[in-house]
N, C-alpha and C positions, 0 to 999 in steps of 0.2 A: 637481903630480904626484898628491898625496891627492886632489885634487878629480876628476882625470881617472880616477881607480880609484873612488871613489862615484858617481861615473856611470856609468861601466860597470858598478857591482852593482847600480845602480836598473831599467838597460835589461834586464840579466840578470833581475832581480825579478818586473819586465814581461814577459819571455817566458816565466818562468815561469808566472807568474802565467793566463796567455792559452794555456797550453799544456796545465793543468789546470784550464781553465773546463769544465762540464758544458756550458756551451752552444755549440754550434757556430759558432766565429769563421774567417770567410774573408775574408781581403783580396785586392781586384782593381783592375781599373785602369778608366779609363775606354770600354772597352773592355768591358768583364766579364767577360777575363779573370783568371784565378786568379792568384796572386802568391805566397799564402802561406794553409794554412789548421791550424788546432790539431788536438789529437787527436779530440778529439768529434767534428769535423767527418768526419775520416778513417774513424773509427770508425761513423759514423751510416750516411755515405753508402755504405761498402764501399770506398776506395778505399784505396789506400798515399798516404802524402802525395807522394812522386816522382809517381804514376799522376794526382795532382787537381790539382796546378800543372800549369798550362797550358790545362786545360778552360777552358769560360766558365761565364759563370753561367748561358747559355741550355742545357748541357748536363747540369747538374742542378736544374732548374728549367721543369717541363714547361711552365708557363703563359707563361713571358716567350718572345721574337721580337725580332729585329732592330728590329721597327716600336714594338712595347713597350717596347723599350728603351731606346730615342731620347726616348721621353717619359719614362720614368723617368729617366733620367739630367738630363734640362732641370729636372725639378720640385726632384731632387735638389739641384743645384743653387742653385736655388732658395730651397730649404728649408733644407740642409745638414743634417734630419735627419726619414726619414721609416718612420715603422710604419705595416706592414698584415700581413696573413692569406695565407700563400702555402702551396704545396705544394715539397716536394724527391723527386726520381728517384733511386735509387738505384743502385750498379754493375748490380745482377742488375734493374732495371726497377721495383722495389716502388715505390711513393709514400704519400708519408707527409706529413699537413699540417705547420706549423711558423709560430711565430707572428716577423717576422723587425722588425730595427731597423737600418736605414742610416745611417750617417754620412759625413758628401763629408768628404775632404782634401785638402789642396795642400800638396807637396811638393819642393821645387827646383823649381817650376816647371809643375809637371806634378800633375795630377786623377786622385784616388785614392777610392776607398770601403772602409770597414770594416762589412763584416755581424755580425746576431749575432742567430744562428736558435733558437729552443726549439722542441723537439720538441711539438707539442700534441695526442699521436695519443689519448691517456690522456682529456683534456679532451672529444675530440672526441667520443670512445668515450660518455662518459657525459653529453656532452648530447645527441646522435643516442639512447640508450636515455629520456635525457626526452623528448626530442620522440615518441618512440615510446610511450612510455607514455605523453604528453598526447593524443597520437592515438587511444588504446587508449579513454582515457577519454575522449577524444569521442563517437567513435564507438559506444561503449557507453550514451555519455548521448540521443546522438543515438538508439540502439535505445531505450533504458528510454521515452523521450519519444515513441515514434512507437508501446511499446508502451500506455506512461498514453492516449498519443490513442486509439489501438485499444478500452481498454479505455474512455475517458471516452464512448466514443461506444456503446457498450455498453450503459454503466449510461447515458448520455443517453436510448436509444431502452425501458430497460427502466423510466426514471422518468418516461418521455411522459404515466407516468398517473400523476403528483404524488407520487413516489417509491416506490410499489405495485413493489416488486422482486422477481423470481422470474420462471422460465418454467416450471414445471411444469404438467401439463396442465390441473388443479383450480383453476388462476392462470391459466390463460390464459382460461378460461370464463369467469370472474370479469371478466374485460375485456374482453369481449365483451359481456357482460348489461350492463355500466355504460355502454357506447357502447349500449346499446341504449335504457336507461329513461331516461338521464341526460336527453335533451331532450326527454321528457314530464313530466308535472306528477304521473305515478302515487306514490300512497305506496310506499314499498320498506320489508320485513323484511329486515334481515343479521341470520342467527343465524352461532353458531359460540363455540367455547370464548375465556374469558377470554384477551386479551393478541395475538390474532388480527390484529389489523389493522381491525376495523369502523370506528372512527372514519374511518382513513384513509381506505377505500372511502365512507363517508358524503361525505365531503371533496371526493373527487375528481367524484361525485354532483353536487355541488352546482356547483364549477366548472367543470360542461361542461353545464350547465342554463342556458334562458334568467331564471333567477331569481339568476346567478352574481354580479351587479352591488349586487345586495342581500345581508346578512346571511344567515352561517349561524350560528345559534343553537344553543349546546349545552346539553342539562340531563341531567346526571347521575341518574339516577330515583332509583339504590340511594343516595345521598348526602341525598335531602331530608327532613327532619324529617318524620313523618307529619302532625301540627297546620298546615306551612308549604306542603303542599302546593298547596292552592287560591291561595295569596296568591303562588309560584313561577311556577307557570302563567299563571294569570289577572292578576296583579298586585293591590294592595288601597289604599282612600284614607285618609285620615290619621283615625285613631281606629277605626278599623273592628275593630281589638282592641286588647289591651294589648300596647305596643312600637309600635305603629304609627304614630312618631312624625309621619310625611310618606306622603303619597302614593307607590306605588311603582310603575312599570310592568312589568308581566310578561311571561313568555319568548315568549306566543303575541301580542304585542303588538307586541315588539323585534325578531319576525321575520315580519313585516306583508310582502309582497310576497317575502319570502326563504323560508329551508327552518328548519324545526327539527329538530333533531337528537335523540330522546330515547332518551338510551344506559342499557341498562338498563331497556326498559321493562317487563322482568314484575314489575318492584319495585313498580308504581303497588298502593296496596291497592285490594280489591277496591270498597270503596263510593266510590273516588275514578272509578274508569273510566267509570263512565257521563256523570259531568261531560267526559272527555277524549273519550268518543263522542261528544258536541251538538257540540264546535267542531269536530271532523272532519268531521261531518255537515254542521252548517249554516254553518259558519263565523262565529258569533256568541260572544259570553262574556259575562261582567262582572267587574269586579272585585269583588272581595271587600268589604263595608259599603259600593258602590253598587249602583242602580237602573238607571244606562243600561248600556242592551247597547250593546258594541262588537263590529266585525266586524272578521274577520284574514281575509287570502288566505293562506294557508300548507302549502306542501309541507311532510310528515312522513316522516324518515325515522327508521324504529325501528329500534333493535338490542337482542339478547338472546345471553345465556349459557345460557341453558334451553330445555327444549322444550317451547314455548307450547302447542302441541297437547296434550302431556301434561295441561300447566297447565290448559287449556280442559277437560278429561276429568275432574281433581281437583275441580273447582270453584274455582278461584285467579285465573279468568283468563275476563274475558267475551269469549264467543264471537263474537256482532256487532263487537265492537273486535277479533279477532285477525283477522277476514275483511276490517274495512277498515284494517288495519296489512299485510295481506299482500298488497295487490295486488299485489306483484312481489318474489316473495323471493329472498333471498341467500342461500346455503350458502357460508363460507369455511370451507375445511377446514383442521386441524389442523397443525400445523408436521410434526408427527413423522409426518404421511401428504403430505409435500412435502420430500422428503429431499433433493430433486435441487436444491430453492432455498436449502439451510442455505448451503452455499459463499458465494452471491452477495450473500447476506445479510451472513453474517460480516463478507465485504470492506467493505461499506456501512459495517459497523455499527464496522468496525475503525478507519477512515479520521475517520470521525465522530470517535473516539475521541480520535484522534492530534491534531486540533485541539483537541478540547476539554481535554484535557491534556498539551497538549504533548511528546508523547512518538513523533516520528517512525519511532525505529529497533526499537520493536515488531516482527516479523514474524510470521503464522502458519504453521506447519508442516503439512507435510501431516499428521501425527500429531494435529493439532489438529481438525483438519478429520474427519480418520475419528470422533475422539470426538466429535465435536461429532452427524455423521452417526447415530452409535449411542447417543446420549441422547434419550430419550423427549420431554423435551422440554414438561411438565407445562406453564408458562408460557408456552408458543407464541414468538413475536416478540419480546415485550416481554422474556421473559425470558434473550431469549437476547442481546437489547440489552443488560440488565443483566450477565449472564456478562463478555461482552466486555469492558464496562467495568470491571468489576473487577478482569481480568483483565488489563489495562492497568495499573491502576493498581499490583497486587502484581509485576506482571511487570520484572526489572531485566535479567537476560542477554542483552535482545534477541531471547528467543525470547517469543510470549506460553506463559504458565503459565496454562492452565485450574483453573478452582476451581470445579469441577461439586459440586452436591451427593451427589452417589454415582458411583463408576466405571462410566460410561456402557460403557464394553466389556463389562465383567464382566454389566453388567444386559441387554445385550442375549443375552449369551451365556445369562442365567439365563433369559431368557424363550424359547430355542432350540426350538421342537419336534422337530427334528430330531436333536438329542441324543441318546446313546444314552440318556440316561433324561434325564427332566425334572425339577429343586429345585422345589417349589412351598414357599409359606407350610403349612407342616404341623408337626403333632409328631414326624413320624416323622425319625428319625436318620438320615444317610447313613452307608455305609459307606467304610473308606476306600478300597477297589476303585471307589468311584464315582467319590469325591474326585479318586483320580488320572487315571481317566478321562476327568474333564471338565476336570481340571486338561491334560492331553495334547491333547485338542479344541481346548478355547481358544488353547492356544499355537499350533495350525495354522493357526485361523481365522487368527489375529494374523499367521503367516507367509504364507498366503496371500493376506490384503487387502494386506501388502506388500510384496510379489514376491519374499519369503522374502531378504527386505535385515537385517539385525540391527541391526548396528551405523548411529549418526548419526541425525541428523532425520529423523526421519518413519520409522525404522528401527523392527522388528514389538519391540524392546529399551527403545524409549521409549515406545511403543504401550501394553506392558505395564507398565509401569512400573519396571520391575527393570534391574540392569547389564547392558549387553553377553556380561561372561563366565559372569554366572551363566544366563543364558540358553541360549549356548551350550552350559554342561556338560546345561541341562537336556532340549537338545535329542538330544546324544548319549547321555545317557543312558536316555532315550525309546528311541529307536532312527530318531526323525524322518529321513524326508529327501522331499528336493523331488521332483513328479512331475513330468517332463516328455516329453510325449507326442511321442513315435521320429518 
């Protein structure tokens, strides 16, 4: 008698137990129909448990059919216990996925199943927003990728001419004269201020010349000892002075069928030039402590930071050598009169950067770009290769941090003519009627180059370098406001 009352509390335990599972438990028959299902189930699917005994399983279960059925149930079988991924319908038509577990029983005689459904709409939810967001970020990679193409093909057709980057019009003339001299044999002058770019134009000179196969020779002029110049040049044989341990061969020797390069040439002193006129002229030398002339074939390409005319007018600079140094001269002009190439430059120079120290998530702001735009720009190129780079390197927030050596805003605004007055280098004192004046200018300028944005990158706030709110009050209390034309 105990024994038959602990069994009935264990079956009791068990329907308890099945009646307060979260997961939805139905028993059917082989058949599929309903038999018996818990409250989850009732509760999931909308029905009363009277209303869902008797349905089948094909009535809450939009995917399965009669034809489905027949093989599920054979596999089942089979199996006696099978998982997969289904959907359930609800009373009012909702569907909702549900991840389900079958099991076959035999019973008296007779083939039964127990399910047991978890709702996986939660699951579903947020890998559908991953898949969505892996989409998101393809397709953004896919963009970023199609824009580096865009842009590779860019800077590809703007480095056609050996990384000469820039389209400004002063650049572009520039590359039109180099396809123009480049496959004759004429000497070329490139003047133009330190940091320019001449090497590079010498360069690209060379390698679009039929001499491109052979050497291009460079000699520094402002760098050579004035005593070493003959033996730089020319080369000298062993004892020809003191140090002259060995024979040495020289720049117009080493570039025998090729070009030389002499950068810096208004450095040559004055009584050295007439020696550097005989081998232009006749193409002969010697070295220094011999007797045999040797000949060179050699294209000269010169460059200078001064103006050799001037030079030639001083007496510094012989005039027969500057008429056959200038068969075809060069004019590159100034960074800070090529505003429109600082942008592309940057990029260049930023990228460079990013390899050379590893520092990818660098970005420039446009904020960076306008200062960059309104610095003078003393250094040209090289110095602004330099900036970047340093600027790389102090920079940690991921934005780059300019470290100009003066506020390139403030400086263009100081040179403004259009001001209502002008600051020059003087002794005389401003007033502070000026002060605030120009103080009130400058902040327009700064709202105007950025579409009167304050706040954020490239906002007229980081422009100037001041907070967001102090700017603000200053512009309220100005009386500023935006003009926008009716």
């Amino acid at each position: 008698m105990g024994k038959d009352i602990r069994k009935e509390r264990t079956l009791e335990l068990a329907r308890f137990t099945i009646q307060q599972s979260a997961d939805v438990i139905i028993f059917h028959d082989s058949e599929g129909v309903i038999l018996k299902a818990n409250d989850a189930a009732c509760k999931r699917l909308g029905y009363s448990e009277d209303e869902l005994i008797g349905l089948t399983i094909q009535d809450i279960d939009p995917d399965s059919n009669k034809k489905t059925w027949l093989k599920f149930w054979k596999e089942l079988r089979k199996e006696k216990n099978i998982s997969f991924e289904s959907s359930n319908i609800t009373k009012d038509n909702k569907i909702f996925p549900v991840e389900v577990t079958v099991s076959f029983v035999e019973f008296d005689g007779e083939e039964y199943a127990v399910g047991f459904g978890r709702d996986i709409s939660t699951r579903k939810k947020m890998e559908a927003e991953k898949a969505c967001a892996f989409d998101e970020i393809q397709r953004l990679r896919k963009q970023l990728e199609l824009e580096n193409e865009y842009l590779n093909e860019e800077v590809g057709e703007l480095q056609s001419f050996g990384g000469i980057i820039g389209q400004s019009p002063s650049l572009q003339t520039i590359l039109k004269q180099i396809d123009m001299v480049a496959t004759t044999d004429a000497n070329v002058l490139i003047s133009g201020e330190s940091g320019t770019g001449k090497e590079l134009i010498a360069n690209e000179i060379h390698k679009r010349s039929p001499r491109s196969k052979r050497p291009l020779i460079r000699v520094n002029c402002a760098s050579v000892p004035r005593e070493l110049y003959e033996s730089e040049f020319f080369g000298h044989v062993k004892g020809a002075f003191t140090g002259a341990i060995k024979d040495r061969i020289g720049r117009f020797e080493l570039a025998d069928e090729g070009t030389l390069f002499l950068d810096e040439v208004g450095e040559i002193p004055l009584d050295l030039q007439s020696k550097l006129l005989r081998v232009l002229q006749e193409g002969t030398f010697e070295r220094v402590g011999d007797e045999k002339t040797q000949e060179a074939n050699v294209r000269v390409i010169a460059a200078t930071n001064k103006n050799l005319k001037n030079e030639v007018a001083k007496g510094n600079f012989r005039e027969d050598l500057f008429y056959r140094l200038n068969v075809f001269p060069l004019e590159v002009s100034p960074l800070r009169e090529r505003k429109v190439d600082i942008p592309l430059l940057a990029v260049h120079f930023l990228k460079r950067a990013e390899k050379k120290f590893n520092r990818p998530e660098i970005k420039l702001s446009k904020a960076n770009l306008i200062n960059m735009e309104n610095y003078s720009w003393p250094g040209n190129i090289r110095e602004l290769q330099n900036v970047i780079e340093r600027a790389m390197i102090i920079s940690r927030s991921g934005r780059l941090l300019l470290d100009l050596p003066e506020n390139p805003s403030s400086k263009k605004f100081l040179n403004q003519k259009n001001s209502s007055y002008e600051i020059q280098k003087s002794n005389r004192v401003s007033t502070f009627a000026e002060i605030r004046q120009f103080e009130k200018e400058n902040i327009l300028k700064a709202l105007n180059q950025t579409g009167w944005k304050i706040f954020g990158i490239g906002g007229a706030a980081e422009l100037l370098g001041v907070p967001p709110t102090t700017l603000t009050t200053r512009i309220q209390r100005m009386g500023l406001k935006e003009y926008r034309p009716i």
